[in-house]
N, CA, C and O of each residue as an XYZ file, in Angstrom:
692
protein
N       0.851     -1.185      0.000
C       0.000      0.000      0.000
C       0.880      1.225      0.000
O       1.979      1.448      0.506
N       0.112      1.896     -0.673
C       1.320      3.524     -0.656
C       0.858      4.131      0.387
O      -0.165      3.845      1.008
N       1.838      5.243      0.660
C       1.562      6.191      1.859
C       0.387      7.018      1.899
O      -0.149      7.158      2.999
N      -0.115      7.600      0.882
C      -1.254      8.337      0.344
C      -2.604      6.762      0.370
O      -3.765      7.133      0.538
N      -2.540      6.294      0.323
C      -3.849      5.002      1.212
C      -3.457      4.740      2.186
O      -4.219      4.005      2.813
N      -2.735      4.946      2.585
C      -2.119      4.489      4.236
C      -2.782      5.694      5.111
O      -2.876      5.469      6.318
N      -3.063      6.446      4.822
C      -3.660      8.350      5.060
C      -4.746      8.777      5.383
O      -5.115      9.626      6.195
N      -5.591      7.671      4.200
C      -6.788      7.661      3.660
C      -7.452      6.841      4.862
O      -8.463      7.168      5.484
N      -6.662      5.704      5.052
C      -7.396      4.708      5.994
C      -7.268      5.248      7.263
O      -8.180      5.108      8.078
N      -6.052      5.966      7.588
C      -6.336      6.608      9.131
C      -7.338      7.914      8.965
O      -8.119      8.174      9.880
N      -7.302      8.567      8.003
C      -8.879      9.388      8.226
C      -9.751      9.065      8.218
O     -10.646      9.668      8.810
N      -9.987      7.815      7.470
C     -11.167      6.420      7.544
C     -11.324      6.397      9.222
O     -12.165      7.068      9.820
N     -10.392      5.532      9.839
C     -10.408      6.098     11.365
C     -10.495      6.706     12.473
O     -11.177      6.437     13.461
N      -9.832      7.477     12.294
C     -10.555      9.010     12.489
C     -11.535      9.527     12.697
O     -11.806     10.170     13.711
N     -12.420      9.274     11.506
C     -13.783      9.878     11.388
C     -14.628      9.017     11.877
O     -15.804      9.366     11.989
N     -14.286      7.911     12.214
C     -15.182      6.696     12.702
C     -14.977      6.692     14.280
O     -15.968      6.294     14.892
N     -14.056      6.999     14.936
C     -13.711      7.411     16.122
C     -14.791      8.007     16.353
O     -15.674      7.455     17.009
N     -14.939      9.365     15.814
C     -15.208     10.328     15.876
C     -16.991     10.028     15.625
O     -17.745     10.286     16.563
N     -17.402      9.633     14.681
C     -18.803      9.085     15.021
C     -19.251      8.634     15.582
O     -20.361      9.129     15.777
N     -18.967      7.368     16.375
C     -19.041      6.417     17.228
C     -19.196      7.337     18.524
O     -19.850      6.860     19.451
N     -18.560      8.829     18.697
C     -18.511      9.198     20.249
C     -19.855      9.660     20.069
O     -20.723      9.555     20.936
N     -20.041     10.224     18.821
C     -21.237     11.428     18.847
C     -22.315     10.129     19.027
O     -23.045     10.336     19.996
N     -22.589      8.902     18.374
C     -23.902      7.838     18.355
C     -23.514      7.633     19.593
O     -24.512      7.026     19.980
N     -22.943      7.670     20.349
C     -22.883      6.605     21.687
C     -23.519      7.704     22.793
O     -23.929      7.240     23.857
N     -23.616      9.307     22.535
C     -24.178      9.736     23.388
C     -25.839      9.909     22.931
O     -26.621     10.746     23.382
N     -26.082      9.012     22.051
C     -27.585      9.157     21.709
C     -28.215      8.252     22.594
O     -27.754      7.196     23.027
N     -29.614      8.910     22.883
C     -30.169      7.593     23.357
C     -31.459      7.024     22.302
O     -31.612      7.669     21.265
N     -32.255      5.996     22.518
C     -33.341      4.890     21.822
C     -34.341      5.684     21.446
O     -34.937      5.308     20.437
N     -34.857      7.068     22.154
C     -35.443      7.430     21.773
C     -35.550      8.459     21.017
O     -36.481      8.629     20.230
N     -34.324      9.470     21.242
C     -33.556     10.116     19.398
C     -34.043     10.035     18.785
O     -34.732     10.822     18.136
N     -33.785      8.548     18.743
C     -33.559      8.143     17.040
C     -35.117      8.471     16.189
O     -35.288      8.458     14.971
N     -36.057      8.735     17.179
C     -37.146      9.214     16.011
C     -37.611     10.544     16.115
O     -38.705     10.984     15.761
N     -36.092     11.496     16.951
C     -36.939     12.886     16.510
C     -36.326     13.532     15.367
O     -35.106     13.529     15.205
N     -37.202     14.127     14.510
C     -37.213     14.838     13.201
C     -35.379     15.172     13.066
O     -34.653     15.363     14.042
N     -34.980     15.174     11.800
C     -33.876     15.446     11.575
C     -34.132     16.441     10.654
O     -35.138     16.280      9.963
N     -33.120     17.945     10.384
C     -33.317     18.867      9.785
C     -32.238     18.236      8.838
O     -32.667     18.449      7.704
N     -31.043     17.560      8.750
C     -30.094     16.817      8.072
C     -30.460     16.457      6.404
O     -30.580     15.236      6.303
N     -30.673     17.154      5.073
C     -30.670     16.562      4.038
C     -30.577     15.466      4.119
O     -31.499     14.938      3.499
N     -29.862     14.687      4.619
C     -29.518     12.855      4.364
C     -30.711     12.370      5.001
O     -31.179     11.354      4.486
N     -31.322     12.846      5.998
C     -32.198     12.347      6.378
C     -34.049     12.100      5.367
O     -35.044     11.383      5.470
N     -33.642     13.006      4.647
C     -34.544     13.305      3.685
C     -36.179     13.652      4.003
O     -37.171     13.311      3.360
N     -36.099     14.270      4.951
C     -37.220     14.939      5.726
C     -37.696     14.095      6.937
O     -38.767     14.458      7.423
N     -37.112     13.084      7.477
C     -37.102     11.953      8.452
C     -36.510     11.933      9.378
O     -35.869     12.966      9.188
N     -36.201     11.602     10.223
C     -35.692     11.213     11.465
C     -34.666     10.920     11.776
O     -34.107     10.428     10.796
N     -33.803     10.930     12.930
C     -32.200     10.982     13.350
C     -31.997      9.396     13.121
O     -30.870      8.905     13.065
N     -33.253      8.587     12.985
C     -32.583      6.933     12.586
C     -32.789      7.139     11.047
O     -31.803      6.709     10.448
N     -33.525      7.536     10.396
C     -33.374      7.761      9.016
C     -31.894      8.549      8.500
O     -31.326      7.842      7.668
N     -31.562      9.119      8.631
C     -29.946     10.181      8.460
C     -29.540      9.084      9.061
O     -29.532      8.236      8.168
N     -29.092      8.445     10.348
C     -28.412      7.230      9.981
C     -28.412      6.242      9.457
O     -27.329      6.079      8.896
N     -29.102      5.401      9.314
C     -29.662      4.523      8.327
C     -29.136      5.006      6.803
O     -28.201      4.367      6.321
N     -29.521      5.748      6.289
C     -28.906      6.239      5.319
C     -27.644      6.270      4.964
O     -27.172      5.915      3.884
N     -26.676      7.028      6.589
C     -25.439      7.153      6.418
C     -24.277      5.531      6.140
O     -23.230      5.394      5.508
N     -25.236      4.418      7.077
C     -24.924      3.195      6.610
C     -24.979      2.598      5.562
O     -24.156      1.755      5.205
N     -26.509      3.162      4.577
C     -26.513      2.488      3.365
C     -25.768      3.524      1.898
O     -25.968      3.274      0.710
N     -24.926      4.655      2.437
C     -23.929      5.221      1.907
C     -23.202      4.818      1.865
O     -22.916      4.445      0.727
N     -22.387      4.547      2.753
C     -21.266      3.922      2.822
C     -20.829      2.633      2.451
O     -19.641      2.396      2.231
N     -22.142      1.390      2.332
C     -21.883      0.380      1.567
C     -21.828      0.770      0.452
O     -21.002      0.304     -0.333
N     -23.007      2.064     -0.017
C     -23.068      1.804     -1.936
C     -21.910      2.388     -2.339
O     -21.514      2.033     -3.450
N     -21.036      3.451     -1.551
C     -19.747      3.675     -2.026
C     -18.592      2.749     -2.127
O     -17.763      2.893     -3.026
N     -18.472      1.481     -0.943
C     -17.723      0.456     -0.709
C     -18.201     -0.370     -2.263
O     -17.391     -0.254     -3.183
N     -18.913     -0.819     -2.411
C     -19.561     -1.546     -3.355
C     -18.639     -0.689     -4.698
O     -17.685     -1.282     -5.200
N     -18.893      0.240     -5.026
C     -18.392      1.504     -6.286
C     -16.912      1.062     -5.874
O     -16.593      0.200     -6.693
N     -15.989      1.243     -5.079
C     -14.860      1.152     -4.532
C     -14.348     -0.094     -5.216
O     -13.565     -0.317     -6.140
N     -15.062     -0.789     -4.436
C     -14.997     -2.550     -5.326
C     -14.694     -2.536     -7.215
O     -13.653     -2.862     -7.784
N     -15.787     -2.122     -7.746
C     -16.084     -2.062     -8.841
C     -14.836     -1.363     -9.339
O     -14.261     -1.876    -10.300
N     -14.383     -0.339     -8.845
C     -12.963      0.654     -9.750
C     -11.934     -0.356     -9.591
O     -10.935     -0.534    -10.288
N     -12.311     -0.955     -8.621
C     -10.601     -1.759     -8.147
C     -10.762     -2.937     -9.675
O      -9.830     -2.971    -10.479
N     -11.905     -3.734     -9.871
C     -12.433     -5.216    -10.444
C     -12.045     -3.447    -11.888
O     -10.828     -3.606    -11.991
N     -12.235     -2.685    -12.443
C     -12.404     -2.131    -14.248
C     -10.642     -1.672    -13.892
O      -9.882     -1.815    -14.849
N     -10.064     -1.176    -12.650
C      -8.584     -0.845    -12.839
C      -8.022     -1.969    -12.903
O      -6.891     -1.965    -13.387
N      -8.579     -3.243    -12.465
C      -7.421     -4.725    -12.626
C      -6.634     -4.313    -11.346
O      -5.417     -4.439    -11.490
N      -7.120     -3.752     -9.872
C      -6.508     -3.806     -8.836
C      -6.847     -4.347     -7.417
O      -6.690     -3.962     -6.258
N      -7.545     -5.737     -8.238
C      -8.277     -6.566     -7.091
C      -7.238     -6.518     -5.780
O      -6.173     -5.900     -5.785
N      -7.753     -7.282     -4.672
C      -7.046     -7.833     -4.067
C      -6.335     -8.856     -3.698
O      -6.620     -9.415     -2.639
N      -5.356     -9.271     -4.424
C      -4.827    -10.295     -4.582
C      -3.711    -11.337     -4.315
O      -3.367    -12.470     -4.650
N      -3.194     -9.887     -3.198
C      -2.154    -10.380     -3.150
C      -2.639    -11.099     -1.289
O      -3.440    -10.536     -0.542
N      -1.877    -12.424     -0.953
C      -2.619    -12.708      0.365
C      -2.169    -11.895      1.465
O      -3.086    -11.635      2.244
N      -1.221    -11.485      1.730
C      -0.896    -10.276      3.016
C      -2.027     -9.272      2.481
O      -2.884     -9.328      3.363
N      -2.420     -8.490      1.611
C      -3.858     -7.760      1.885
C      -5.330     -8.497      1.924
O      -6.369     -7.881      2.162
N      -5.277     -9.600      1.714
C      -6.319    -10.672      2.216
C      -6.707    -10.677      3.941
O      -7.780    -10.469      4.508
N      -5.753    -10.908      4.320
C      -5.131    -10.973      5.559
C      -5.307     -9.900      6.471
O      -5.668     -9.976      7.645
N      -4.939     -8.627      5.636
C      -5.430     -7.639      6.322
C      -6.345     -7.178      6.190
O      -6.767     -6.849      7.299
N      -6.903     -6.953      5.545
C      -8.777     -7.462      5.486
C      -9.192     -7.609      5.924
O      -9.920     -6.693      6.306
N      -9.376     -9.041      6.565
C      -9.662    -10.053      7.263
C      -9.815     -9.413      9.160
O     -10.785     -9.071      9.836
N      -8.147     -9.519      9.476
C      -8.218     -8.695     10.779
C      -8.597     -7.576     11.041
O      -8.817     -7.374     12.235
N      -8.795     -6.574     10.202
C      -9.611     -5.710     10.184
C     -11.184     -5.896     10.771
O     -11.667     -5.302     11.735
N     -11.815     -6.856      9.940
C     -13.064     -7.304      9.792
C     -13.087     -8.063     11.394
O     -14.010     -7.971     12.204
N     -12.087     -8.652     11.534
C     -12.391     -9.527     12.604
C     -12.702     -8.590     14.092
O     -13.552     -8.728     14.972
N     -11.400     -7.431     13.861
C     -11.195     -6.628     15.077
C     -12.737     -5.556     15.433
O     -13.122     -5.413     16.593
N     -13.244     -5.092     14.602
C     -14.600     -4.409     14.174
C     -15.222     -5.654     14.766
O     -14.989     -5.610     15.974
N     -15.861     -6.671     14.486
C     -16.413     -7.404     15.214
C     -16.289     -7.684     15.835
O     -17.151     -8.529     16.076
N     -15.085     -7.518     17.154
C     -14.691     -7.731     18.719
C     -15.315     -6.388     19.107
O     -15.994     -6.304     20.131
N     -15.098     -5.340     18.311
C     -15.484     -4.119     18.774
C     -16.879     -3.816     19.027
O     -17.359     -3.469     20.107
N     -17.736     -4.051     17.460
C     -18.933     -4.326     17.602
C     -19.573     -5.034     18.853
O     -20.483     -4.522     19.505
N     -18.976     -6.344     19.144
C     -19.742     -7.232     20.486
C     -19.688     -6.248     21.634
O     -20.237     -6.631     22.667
N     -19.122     -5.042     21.642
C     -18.596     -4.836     22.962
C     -19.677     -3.222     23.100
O     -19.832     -2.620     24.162
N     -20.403     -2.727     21.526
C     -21.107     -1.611     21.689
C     -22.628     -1.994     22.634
O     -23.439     -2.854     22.290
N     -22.719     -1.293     23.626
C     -23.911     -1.304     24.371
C     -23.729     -1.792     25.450
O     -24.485     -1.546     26.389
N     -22.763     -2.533     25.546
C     -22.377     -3.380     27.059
C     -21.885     -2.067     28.112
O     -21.267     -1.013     27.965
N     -22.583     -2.839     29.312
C     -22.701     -1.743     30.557
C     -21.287     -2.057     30.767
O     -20.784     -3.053     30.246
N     -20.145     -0.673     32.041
C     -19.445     -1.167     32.360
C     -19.026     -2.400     33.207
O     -18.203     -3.308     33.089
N     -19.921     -2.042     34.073
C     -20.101     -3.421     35.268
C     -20.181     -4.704     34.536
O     -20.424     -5.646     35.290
N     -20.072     -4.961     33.521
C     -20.581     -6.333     32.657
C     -19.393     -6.757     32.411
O     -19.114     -7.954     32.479
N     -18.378     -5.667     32.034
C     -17.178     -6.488     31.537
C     -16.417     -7.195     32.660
O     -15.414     -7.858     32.394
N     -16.820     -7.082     33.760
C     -15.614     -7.952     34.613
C     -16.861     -9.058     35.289
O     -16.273    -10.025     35.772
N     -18.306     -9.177     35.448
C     -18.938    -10.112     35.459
C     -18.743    -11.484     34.886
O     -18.238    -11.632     33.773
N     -19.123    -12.455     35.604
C     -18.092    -13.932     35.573
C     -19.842    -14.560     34.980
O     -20.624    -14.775     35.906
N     -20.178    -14.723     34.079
C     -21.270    -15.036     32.690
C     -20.906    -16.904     33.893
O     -19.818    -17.166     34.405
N     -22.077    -17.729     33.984
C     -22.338    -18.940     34.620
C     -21.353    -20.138     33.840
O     -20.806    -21.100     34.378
N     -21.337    -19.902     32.987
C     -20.697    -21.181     31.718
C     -19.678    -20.448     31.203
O     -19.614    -20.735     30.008
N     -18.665    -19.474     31.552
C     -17.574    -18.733     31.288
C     -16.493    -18.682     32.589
O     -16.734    -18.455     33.775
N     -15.370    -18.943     32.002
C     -14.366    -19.118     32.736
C     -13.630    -17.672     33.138
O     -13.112    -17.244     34.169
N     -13.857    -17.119     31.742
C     -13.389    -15.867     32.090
C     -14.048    -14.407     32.093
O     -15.205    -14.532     31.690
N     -13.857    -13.532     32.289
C     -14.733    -12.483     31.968
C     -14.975    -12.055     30.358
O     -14.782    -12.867     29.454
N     -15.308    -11.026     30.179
C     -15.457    -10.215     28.979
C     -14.187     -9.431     28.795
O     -13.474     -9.409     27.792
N     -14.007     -8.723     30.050
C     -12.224     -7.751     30.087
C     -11.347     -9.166     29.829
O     -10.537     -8.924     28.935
N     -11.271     -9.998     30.107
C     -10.168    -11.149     30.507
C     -10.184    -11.646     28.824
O      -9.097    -11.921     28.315
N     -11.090    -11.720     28.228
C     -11.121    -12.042     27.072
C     -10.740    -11.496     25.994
O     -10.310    -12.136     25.035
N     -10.900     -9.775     26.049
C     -10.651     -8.906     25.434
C      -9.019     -9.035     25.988
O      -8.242     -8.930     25.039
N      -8.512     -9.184     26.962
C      -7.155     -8.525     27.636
C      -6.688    -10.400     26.777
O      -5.693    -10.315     26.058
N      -6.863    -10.806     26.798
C      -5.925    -12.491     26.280
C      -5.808    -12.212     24.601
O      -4.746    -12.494     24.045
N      -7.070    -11.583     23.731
C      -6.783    -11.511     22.657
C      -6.073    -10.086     22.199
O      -5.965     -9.869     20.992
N      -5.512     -8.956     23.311
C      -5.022     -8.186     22.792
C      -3.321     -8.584     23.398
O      -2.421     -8.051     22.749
N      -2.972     -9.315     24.369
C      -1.903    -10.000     24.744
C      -1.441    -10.427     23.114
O      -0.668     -9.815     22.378
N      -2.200    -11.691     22.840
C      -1.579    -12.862     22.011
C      -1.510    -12.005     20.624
O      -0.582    -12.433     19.939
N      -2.045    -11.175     20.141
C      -2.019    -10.054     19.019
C      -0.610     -9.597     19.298
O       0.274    -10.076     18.588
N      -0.216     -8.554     20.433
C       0.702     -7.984     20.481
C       2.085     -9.061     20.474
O       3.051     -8.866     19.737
N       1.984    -10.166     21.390
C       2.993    -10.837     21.863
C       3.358    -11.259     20.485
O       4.558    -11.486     20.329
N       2.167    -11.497     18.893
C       2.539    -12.779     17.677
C       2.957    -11.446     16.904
O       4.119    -11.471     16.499
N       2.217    -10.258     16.614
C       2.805     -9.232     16.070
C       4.201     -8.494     15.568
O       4.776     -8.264     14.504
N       4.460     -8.184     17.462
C       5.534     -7.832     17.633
C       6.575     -8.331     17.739
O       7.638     -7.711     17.695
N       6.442     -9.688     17.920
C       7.699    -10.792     17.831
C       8.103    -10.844     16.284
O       9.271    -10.946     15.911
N       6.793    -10.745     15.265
C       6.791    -11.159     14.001
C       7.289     -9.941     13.136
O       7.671    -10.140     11.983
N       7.286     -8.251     13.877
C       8.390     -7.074     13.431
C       9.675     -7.247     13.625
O      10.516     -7.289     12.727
N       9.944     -7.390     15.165
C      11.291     -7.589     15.395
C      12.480     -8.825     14.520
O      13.633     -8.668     14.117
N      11.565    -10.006     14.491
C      12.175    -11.044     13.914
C      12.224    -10.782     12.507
O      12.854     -9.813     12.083
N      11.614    -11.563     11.752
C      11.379    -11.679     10.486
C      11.456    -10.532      9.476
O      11.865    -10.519      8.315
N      10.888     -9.466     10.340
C      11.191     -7.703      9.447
C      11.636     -6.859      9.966
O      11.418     -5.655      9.831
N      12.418     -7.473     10.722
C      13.696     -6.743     11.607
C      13.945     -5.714     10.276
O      13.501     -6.255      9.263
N      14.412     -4.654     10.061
C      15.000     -3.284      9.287
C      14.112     -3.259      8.475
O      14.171     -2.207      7.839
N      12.916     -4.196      8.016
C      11.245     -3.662      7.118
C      10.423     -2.617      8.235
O       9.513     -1.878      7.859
N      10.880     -2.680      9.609
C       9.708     -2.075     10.120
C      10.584     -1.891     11.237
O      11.674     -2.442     11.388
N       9.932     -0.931     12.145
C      10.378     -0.246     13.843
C       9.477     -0.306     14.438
O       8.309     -0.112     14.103
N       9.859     -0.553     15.292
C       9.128      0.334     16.427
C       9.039      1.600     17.015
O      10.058      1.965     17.602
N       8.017      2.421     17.009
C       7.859      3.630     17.211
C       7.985      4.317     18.918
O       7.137      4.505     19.790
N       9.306      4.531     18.860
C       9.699      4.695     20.706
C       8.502      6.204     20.825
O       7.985      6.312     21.937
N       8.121      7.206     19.852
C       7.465      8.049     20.673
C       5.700      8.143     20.954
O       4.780      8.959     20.995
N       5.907      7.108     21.062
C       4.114      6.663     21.146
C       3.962      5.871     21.920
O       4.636      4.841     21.899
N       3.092      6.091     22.781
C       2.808      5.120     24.666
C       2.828      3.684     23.923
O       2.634      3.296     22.771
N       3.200      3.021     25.311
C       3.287      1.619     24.567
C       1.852      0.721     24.812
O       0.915      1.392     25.246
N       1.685     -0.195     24.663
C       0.175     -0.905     25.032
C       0.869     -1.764     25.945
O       1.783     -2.519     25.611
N       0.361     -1.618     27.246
C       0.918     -2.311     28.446
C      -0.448     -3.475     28.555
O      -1.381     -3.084     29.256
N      -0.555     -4.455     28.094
C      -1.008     -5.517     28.188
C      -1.010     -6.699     28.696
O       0.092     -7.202     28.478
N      -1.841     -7.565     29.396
C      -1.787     -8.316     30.187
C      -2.715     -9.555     30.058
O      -3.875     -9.144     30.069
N      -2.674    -10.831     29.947
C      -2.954    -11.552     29.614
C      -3.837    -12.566     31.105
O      -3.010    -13.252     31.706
N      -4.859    -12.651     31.502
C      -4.926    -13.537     32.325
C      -4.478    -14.930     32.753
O      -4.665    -15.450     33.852
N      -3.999    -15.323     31.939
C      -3.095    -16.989     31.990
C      -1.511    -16.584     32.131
O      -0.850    -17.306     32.878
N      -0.964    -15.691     31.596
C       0.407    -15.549     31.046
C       0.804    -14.273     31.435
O       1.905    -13.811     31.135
N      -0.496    -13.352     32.443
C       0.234    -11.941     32.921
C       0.732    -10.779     32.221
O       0.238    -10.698     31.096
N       1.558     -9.834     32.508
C       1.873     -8.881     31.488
C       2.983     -9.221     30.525
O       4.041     -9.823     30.711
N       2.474     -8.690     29.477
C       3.779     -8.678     27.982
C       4.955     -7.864     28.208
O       5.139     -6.733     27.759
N       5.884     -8.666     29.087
C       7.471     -8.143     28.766
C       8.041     -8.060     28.237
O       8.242     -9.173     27.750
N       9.127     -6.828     27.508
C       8.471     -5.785     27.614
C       7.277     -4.884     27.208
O       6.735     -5.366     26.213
N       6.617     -3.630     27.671
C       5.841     -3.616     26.512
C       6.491     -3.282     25.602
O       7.645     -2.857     25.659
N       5.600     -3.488     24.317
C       6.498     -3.089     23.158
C       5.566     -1.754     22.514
O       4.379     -1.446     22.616
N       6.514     -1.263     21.945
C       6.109     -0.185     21.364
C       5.559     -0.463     19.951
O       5.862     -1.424     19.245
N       4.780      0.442     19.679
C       3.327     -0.075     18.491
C       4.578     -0.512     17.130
O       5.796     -0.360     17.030
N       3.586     -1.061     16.304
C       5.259     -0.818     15.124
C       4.364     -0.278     14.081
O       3.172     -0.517     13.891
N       5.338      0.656     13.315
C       4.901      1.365     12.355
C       5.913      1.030     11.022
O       6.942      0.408     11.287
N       5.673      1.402      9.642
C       5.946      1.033      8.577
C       7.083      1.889      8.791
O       7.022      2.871      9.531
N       8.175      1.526      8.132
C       9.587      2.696      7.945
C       9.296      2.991      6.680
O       8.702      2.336      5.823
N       9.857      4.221      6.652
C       9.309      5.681      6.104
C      10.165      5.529      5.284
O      11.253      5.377      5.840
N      10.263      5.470      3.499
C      10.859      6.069      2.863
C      12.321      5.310      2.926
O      13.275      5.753      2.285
């Protein structure tokens, strides 16, 4: 990926951050008062969203389509891959929209571990296969970025990730 899509996807981020704070201070019943919002199309704060969801697929969809008439599918399997964890991580995220705080450390009858304990083991074994897999294998493809907090992570079976490591970012140029 070039640096200029590499850009694109953190303003992709960004702005999704950034939505997510503004929907999360809505509440159930919002969602059906009148929206002055064009997108909404004379309808309601769930209509303007609703909408804003079925935007964003029909543009993803168009996205698709330039890639399939430029001949710039995705093809190669490391962007398969990343894809993929993408998709996967959004759906850890997703499970976790609406849940009270008190819930995440609640011990569920037929669960061994919590919800935090679960979330904290799959962000352990991410960092621990990750960052082993910069240092080693793409040792001088990639760094680690010393000026950015590190993710101090902790694993319930296996405790904290010594050291933490610092995030890794693509080397520049």
């Amino acid at each position: 990926m070039g640096a200029k899509v590499n850009k694109l996807i953190d303003t992709l981020q960004a702005s999704l951050a950034e939505t997510l704070k503004v929907l999360s201070a809505l509440s159930d019943a919002e969602l059906d008062d009148l929206s002055g919002h064009p997108c909404a199309m004379g309808g309601t704060v769930r209509d303007l969203l609703t909408h804003n969801i079925d935007h964003e697929r029909m543009h993803t969809g168009q996205v698709f389509s330039a890639r399939y008439s430029l001949r710039k599918m995705q093809t190669s399997a490391v962007d398969r891959l990343m894809a993929e964890t993408l998709r996967a991580r959004i759906d850890l995220m997703a499970a976790l929209i609406g849940l009270a705080d008190d819930a995440l450390d609640a011990r569920a009858p037929a669960d061994e571990w919590t919800i935090r304990e679960m979330i904290e083991h799959t962000l352990y074994w991410e960092r621990h296969s990750i960052d082993d897999l910069a240092q080693t294998k793409l040792r001088g493809r990639v760094r680690l970025n010393s000026s950015r907090p590190t993710l101090d992570v902790t694993d319930p079976i296996e405790g904290r990730l010594h050291p933490p490591l610092a995030r890794v970012v693509a080397r520049e140029g």
